[in-house]
N, C-alpha and C positions, 0 to 999 in steps of 0.2 A: 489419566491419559491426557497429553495435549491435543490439542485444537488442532488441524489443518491450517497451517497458513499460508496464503494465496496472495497474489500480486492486487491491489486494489484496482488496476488499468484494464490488464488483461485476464484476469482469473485465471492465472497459470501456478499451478503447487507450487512453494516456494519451499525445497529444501537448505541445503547448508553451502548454498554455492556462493562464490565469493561476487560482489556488487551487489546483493540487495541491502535494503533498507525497512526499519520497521519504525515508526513514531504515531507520537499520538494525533490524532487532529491538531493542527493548529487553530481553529476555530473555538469547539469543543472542548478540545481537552478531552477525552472520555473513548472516543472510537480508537482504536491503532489501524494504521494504515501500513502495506506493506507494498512491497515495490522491487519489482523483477529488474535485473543489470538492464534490461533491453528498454524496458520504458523508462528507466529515469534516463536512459544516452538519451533516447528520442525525447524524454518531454512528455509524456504522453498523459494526456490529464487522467485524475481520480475523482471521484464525490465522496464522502463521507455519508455513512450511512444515517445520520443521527439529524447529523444539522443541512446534511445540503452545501456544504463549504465543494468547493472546487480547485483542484489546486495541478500543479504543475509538476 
C-alpha cells in the first residue's frame, strides 16, 4: 500500500490533480517533498523534515 501524499506547505492530501509537484530535498537529497497547485502559484514556503532546508 502507498503512503499518503500531502502538500509539504499546507498538509493538504495530494491526489492526482493536475499542478502538483513531488522532488526530493534539494539540500538532502533523501526527504520528497510535495506541493499542492495552490502553494507553488503562491510561493508558499516548505522545511524539509530531515535537514531543516527551507525553500520556496
Amino acid at each position: 500500500m502507498e503512503t499518503e501524499k500531502i502538500c509539504s506547505s499546507c498538509g493538504v492530501r495530494l491526489g492526482k490533480n493536475d499542478g502538483m509537484t513531488f522532488f526530493k530535498c534539494p539540500e538532502c537529497g533523501v526527504v520528497e517533498i510535495g506541493r499542492c497547485p495552490n502553494c507553488r502559484d503562491q510561493s508558499v514556503t516548505y522545511t524539509c523534515t530531515k535537514c531543516g532546508f527551507t525553500g520556496p
